[in-house]
NUVEXKOL-852282 format. One line per field, with one value per residue: x, y, z of N, C-alpha, C in turn; residue number from 0. Coordinates in pm, whole numbers. Last residue first. Example, Ala and Ser with C-alpha at 12.3 -4.5 7.8 and 13.67 -1.06 7.14 Angstrom:
2
n_east = 1285_1319
n_north = -225_-569
n_up = 708_780
ca_east = 1367_1230
ca_north = -106_-450
ca_up = 714_780
c_east = 1290_1320
c_north = 3_-330
c_up = 787_780
pos = 1_0
This chain:
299
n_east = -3682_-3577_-3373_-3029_-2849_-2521_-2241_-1908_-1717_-1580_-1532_-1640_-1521_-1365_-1092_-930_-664_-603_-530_-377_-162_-114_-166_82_300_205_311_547_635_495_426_54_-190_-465_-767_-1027_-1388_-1689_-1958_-2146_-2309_-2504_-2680_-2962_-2892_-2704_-2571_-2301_-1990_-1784_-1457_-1122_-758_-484_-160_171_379_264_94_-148_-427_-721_-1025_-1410_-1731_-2069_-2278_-2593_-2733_-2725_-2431_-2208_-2037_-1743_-1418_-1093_-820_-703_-753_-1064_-1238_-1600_-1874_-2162_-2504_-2790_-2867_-2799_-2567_-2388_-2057_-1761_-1433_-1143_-831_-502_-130_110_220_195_-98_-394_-677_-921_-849_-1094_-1161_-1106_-1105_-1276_-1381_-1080_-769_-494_-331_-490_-784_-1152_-1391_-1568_-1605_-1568_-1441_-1656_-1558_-1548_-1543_-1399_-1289_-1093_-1047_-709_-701_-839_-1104_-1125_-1355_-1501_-1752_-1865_-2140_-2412_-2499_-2294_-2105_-1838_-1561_-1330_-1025_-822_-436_-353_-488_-444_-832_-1016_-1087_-1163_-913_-934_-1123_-1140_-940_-975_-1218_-1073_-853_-1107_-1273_-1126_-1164_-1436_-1477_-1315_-1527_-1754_-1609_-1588_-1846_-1956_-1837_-1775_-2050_-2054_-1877_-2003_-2235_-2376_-2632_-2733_-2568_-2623_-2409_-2484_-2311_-2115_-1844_-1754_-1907_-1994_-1772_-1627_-1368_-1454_-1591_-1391_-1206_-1334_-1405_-1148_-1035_-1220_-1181_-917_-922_-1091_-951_-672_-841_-917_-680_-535_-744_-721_-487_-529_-721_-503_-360_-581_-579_-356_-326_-550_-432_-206_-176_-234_-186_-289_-599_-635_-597_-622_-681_-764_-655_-679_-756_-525_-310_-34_-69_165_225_232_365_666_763_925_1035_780_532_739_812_622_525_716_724_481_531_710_533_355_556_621_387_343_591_576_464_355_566_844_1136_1266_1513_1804_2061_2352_2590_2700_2800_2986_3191_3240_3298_3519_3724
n_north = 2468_2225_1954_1907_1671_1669_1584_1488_1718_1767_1664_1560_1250_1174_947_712_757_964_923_647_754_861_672_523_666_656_392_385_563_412_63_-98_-282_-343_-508_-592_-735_-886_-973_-1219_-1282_-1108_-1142_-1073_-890_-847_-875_-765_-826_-795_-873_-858_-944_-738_-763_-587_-427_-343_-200_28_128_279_359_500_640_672_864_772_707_387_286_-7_-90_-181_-338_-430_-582_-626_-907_-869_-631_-490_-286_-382_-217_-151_-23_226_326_376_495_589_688_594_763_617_669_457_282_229_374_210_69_-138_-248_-382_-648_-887_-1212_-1354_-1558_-1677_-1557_-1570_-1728_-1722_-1602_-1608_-1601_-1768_-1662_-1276_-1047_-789_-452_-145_213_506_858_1163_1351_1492_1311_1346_1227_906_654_340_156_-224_-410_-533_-234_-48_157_339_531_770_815_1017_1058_1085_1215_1185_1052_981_632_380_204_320_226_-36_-84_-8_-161_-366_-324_-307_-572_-713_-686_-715_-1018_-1044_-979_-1127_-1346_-1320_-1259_-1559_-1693_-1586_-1621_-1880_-1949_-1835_-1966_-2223_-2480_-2761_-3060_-3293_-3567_-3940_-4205_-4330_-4226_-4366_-4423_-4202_-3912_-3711_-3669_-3733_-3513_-3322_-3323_-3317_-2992_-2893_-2929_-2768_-2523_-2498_-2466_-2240_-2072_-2078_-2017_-1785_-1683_-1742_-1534_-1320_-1259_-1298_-1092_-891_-982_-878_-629_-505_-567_-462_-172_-159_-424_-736_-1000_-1329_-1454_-1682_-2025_-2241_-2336_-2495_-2284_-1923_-1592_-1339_-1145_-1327_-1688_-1915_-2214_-2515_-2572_-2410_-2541_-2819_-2876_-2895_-2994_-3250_-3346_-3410_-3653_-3823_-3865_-3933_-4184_-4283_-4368_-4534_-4730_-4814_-4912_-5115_-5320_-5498_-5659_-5496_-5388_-5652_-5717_-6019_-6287_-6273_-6502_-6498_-6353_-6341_-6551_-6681_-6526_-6594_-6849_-6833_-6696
n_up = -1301_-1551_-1455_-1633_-1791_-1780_-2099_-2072_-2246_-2499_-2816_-2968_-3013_-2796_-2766_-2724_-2811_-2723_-2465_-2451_-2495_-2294_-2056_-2167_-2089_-1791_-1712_-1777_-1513_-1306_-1402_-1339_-1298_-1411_-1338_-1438_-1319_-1510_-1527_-1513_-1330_-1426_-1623_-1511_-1185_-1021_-690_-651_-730_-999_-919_-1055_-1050_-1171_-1270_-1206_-949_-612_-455_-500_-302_-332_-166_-209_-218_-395_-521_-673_-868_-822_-663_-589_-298_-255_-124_-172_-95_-315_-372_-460_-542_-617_-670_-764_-852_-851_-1213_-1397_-1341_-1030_-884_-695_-709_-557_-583_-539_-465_-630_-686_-1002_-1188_-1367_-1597_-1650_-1964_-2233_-2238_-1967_-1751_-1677_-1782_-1834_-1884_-2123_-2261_-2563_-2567_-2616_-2757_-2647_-2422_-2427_-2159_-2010_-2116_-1998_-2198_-2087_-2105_-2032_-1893_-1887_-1617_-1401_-1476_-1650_-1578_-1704_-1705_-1710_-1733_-1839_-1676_-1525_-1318_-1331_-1128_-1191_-1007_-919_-755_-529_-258_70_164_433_555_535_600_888_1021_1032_1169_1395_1456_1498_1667_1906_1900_2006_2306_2279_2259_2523_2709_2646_2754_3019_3142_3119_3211_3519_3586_3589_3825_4025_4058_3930_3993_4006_4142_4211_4070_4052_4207_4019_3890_3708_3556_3401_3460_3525_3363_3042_3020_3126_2907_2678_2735_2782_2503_2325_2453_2357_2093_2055_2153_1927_1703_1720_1748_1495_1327_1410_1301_1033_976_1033_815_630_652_592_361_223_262_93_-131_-194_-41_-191_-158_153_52_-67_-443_-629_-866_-768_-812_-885_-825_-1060_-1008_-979_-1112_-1141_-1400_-1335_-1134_-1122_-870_-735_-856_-942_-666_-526_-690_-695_-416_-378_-467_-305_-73_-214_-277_-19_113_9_-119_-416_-626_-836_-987_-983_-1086_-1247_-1155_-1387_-1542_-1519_-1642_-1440_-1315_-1540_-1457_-1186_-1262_-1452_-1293
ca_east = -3788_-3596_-3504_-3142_-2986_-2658_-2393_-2098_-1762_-1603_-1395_-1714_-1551_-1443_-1092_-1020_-792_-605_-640_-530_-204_-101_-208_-38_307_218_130_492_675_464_498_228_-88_-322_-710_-940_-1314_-1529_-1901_-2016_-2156_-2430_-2593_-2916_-2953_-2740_-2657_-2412_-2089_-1928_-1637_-1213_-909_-557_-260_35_284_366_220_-108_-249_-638_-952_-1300_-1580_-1943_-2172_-2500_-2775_-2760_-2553_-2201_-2169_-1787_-1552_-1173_-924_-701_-641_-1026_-1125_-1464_-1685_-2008_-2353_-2715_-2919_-2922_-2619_-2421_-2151_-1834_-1534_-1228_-929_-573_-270_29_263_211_24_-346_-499_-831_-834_-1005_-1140_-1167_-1037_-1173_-1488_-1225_-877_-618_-313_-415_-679_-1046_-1248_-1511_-1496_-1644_-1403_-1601_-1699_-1459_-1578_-1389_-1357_-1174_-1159_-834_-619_-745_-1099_-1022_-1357_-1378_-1704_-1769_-2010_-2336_-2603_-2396_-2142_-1961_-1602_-1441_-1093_-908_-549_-265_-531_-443_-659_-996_-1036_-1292_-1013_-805_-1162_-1229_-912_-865_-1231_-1160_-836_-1030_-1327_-1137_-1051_-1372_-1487_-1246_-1404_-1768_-1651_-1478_-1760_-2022_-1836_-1656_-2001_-2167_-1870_-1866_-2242_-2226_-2552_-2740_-2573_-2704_-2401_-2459_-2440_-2257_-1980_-1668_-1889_-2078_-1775_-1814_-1413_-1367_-1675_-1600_-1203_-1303_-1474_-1257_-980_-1224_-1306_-950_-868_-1151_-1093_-751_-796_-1031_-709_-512_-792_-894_-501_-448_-764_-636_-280_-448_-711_-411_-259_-544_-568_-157_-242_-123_-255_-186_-527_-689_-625_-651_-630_-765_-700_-625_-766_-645_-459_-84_-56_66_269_180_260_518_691_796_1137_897_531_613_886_662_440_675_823_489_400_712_622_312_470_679_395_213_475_630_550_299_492_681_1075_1228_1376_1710_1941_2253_2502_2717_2709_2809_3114_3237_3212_3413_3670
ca_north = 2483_2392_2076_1975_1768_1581_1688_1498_1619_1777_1717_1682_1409_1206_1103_714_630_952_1026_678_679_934_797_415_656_795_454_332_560_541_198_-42_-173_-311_-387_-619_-611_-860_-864_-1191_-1356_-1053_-1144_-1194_-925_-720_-948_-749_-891_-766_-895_-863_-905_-801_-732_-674_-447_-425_-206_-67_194_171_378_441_655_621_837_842_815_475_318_110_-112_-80_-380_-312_-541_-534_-849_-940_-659_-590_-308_-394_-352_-160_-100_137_387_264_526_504_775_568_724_579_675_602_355_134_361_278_108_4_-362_-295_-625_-784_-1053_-1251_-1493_-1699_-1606_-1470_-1693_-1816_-1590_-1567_-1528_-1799_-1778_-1403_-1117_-932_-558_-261_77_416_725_1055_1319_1534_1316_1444_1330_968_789_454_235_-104_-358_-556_-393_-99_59_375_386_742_754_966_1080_1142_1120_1297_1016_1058_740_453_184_290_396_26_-145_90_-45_-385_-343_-238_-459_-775_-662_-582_-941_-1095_-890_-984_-1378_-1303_-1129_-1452_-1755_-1589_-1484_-1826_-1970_-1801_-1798_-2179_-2314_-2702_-2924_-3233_-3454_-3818_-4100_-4398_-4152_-4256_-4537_-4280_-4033_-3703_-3672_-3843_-3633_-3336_-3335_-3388_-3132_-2915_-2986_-2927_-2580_-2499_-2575_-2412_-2103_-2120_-2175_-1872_-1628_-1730_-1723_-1349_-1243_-1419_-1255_-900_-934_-1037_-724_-453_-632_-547_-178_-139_-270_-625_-913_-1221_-1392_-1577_-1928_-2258_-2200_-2556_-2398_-2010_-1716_-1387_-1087_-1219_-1561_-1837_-2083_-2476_-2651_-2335_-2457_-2785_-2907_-2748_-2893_-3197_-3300_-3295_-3493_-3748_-3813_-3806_-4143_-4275_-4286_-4383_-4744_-4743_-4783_-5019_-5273_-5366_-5719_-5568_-5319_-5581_-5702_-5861_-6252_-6249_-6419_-6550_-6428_-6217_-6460_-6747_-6509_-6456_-6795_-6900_-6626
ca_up = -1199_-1463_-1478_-1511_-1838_-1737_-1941_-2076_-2072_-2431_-2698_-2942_-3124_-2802_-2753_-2617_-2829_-2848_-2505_-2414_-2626_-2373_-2124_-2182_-2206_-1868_-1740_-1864_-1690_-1353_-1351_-1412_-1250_-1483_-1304_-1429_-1323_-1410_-1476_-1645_-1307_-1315_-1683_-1557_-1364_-1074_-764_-606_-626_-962_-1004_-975_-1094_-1043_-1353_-1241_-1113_-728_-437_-536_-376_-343_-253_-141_-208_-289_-573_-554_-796_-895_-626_-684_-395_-272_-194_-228_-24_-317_-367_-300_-591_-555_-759_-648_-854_-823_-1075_-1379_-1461_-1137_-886_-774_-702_-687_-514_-639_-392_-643_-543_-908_-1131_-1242_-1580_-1571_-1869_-2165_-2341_-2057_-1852_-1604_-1741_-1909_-1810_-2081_-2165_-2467_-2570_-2525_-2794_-2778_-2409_-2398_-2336_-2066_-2097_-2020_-2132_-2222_-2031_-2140_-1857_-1961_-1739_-1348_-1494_-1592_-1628_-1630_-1750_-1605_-1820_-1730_-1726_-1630_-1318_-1340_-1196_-1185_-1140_-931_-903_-620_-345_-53_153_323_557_527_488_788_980_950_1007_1341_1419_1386_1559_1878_1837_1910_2246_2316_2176_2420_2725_2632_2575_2922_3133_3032_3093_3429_3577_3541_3679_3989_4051_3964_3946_3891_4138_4193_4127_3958_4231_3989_3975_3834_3584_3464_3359_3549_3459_3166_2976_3203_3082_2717_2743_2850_2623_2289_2477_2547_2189_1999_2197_2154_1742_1708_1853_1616_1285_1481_1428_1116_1012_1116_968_637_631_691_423_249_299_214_-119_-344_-36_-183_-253_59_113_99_-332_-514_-829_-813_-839_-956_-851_-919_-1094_-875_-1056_-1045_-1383_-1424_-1093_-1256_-1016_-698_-781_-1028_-823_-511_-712_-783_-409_-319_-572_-469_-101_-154_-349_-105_228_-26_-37_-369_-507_-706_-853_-1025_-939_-1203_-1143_-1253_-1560_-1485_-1765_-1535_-1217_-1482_-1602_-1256_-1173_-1469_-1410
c_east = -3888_-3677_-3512_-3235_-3020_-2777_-2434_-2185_-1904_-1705_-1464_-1577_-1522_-1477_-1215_-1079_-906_-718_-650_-607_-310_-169_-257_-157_128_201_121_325_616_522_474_334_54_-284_-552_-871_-1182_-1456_-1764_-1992_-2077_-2273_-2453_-2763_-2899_-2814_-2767_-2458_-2218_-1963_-1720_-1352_-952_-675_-367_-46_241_256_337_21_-190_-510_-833_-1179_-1517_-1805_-2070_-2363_-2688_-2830_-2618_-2390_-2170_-1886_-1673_-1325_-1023_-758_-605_-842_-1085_-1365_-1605_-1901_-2287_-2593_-2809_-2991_-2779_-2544_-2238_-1975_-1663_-1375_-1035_-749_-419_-149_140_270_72_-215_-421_-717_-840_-1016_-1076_-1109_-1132_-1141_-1406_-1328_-1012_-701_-405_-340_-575_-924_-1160_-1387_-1472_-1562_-1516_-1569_-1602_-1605_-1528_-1465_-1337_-1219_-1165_-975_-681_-664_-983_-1036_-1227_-1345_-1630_-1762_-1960_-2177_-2519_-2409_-2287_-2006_-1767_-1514_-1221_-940_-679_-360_-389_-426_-645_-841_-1023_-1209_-1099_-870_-1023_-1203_-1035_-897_-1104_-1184_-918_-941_-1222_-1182_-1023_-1218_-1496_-1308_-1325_-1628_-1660_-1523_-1652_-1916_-1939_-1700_-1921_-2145_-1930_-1872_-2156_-2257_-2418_-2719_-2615_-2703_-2547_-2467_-2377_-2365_-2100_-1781_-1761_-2014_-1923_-1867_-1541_-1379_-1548_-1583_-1344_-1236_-1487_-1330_-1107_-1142_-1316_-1088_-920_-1101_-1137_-874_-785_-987_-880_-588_-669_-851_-591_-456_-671_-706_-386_-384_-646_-519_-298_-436_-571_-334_-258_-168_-88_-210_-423_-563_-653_-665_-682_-671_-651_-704_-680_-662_-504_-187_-88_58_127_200_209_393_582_727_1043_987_703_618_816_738_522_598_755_608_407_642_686_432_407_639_517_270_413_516_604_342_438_666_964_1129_1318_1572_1851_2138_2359_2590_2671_2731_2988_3151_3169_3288_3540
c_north = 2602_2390_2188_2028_1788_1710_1618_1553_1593_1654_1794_1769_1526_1324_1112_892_618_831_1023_793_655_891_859_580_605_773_598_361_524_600_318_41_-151_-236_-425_-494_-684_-728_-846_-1050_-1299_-1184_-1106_-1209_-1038_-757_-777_-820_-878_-855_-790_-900_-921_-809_-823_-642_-561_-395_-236_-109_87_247_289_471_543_677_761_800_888_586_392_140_30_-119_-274_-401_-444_-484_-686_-906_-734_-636_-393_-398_-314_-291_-112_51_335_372_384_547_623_617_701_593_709_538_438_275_264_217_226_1_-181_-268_-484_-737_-1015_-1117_-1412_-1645_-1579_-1598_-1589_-1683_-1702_-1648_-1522_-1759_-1785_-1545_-1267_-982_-708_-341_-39_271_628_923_1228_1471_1331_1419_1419_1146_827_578_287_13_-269_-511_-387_-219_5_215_404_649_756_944_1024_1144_1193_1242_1166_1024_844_599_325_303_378_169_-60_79_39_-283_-340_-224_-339_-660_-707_-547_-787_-988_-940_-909_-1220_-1357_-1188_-1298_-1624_-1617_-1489_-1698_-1931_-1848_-1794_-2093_-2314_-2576_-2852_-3104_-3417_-3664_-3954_-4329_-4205_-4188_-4472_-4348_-4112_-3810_-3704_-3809_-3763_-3486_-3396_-3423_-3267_-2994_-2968_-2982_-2747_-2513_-2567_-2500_-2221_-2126_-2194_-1986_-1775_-1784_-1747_-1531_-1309_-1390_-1312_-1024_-962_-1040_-807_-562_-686_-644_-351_-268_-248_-450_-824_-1066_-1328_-1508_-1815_-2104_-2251_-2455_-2461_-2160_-1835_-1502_-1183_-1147_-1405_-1692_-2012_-2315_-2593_-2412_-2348_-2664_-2811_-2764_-2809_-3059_-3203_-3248_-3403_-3591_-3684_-3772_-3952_-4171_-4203_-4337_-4526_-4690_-4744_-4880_-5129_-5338_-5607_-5616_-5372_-5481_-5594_-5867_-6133_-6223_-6378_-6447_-6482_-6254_-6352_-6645_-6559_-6442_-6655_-6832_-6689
c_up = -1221_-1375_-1428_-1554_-1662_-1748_-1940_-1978_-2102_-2333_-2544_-2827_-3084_-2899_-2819_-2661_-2813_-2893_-2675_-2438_-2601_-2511_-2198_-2157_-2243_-2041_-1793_-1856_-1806_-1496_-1413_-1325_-1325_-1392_-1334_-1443_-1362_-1427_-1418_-1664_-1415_-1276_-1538_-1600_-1404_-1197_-841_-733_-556_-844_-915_-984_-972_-1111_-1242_-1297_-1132_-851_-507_-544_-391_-379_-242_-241_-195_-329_-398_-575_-661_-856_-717_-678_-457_-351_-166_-215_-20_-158_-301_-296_-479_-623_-637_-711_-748_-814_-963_-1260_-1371_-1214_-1036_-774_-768_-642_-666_-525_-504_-573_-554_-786_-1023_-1225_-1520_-1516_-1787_-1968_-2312_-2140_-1955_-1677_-1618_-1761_-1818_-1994_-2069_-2401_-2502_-2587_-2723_-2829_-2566_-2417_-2355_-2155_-2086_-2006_-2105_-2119_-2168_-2045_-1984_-1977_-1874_-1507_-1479_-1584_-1571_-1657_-1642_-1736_-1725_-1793_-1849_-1626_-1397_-1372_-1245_-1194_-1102_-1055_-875_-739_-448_-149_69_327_442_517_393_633_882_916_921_1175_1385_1374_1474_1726_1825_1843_2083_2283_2167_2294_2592_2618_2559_2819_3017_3009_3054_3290_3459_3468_3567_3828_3966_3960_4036_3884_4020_4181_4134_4106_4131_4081_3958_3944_3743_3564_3463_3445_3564_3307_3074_3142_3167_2879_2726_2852_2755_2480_2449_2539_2302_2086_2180_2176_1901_1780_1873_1718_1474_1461_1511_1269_1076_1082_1067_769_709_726_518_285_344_293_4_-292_-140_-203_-168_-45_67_113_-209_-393_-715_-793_-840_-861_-893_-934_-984_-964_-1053_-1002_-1235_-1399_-1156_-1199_-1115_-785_-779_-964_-898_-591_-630_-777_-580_-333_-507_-514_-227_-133_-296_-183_102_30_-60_-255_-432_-643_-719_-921_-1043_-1108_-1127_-1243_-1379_-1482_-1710_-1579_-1332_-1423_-1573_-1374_-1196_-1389_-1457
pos = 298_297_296_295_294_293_292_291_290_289_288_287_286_285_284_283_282_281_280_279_278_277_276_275_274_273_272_271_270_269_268_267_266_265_264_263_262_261_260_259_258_257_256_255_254_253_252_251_250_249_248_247_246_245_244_243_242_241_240_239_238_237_236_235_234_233_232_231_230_229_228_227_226_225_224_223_222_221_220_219_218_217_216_215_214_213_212_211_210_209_208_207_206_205_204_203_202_201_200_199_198_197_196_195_194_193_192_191_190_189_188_187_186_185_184_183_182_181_180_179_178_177_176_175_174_173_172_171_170_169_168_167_166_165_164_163_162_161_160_159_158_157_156_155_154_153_152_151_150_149_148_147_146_145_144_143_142_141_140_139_138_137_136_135_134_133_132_131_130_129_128_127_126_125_124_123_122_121_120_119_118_117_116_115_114_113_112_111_110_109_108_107_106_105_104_103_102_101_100_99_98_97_96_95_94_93_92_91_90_89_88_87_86_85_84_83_82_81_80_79_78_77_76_75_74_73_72_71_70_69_68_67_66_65_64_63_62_61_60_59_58_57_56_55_54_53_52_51_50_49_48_47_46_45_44_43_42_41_40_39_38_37_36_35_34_33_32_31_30_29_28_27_26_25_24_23_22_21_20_19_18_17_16_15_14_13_12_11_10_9_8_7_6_5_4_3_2_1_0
């Protein structure tokens, strides 16, 4: 019992960091942060349509179009990496093989028919088979759809207007929230002050066109990127798979004010964009209750 009690009472020498090797010490320090990351998944969640810090990759595709994208890089990133490899293994072959010290008389050969041939027909034949998908992805994209609604986008120094003509034609502008006013939980030089608000499934074409100079409606979620032209009107279009809320920008260089052009796009359900509508022609309803003209000269 003595012994017992002594071993109780004997005091011990603590153990510091610094007496801790270096290889625990990193261990530790990755056990934490993966804590952090998958115990704490708000300190790292993934918003949908936007940005993220220190993102590797591209946005989560939200629209058939840019799946279609995503499928076709992983195909080309693939297809990059053999090339890379079987060229890095090559030449490290040559440089050990045709080493100095393996061949103190160097070769004199300077042509290969054969080889000559092979390094020119198969780069041609690769990017042939490379062009097939690229052109499905393009006419995919570029295609007429049976549109379930259009919107009209109209592009200003520096602001979006939306026109809904298939839901009595009201429009309304979206401009940037600036930082003074932004919001907790709102994103600073993202969100706007009205956000375009399209069904979730529903085939969405967007008719574009700019007041003044030319902009870009992009959406990288979306795989949308369309220069808006003053004086002409482009096509494309989107169907949006899940609800959210996606952004986007301006990418044509359009004036001083061209980084503080975002788009942000509200997908909903069809229930709730009906109601959002409804409370849009009211909001959104124009004295005169009619469309705006454009003056023609007479001739």
């Amino acid at each position: 019992m003595e012994r017992v009690a002594s071993a109780m009472t004997k005091t011990t020498t603590p153990i510091t960091l610094s007496k801790l090797p270096a290889a625990v010490l990193a261990w530790a320090a990755l056990c934490v942060l993966a804590l952090v990351m998958f115990a704490v998944p708000d300190a790292f969640a993934q918003v949908v349509g936007a940005p993220e810090p220190w993102q590797l990759n591209m946005q989560a595709p939200a629209t058939p179009v840019k799946d279609r994208i995503a499928q076709f890089h992983d195909l080309l990133l693939i297809l990059c990496v053999a090339i890379s490899v079987f060229v890095l293994v090559l030449l490290l072959y040559v440089m050990w093989r045709f080493r100095a010290s393996a061949n103190p008389v160097p070769s004199k050969t300077s042509h290969n028919t054969l080889i000559e041939v092979v390094w020119t027909l198969v780069p041609c034949l690769i990017l042939v088979l490379i062009a097939v998908p690229s052109f499905r992805l393009l006419y995919f994209e570029d295609r007429q759809i049976d549109a379930d609604m259009t919107v009209k986008v109209v592009g200003s120094q520096w602001y979006w207007t939306y026109h809904y003509p298939d839901f009595g034609d009201f429009s309304y502008d979206s401009i940037m929230i600036e930082r003074a006013d932004i919001k907790p939980g709102q994103r600073a030089l993202l969100d706007v002050d009205n956000r375009l608000v399209v069904p979730v499934g529903a085939k969405v074409r967007i008719q574009l066109t700019a007041n003044d100079v030319l902009h870009a409606f992009y959406v990288p979620s979306f795989g949308v990127q369309r220069t808006a032209v003053p004086g002409k009107i482009n096509e494309t279009w989107f169907q949006v798979e899940k609800p959210g809320v996606y952004y986007g920008q301006c990418t044509e260089l359009c004036g001083i004010k061209h980084a503080y052009m975002p788009i942000a796009i509200e997908a909903m359900p069809k229930d709730k964009f009906d109601q959002w509508v409804a409370a849009a022609k009211q909001k959104y309803a124009r004295l005169d209750d009619t469309a705006v003209k454009v003056a023609a000269v007479q001739q």
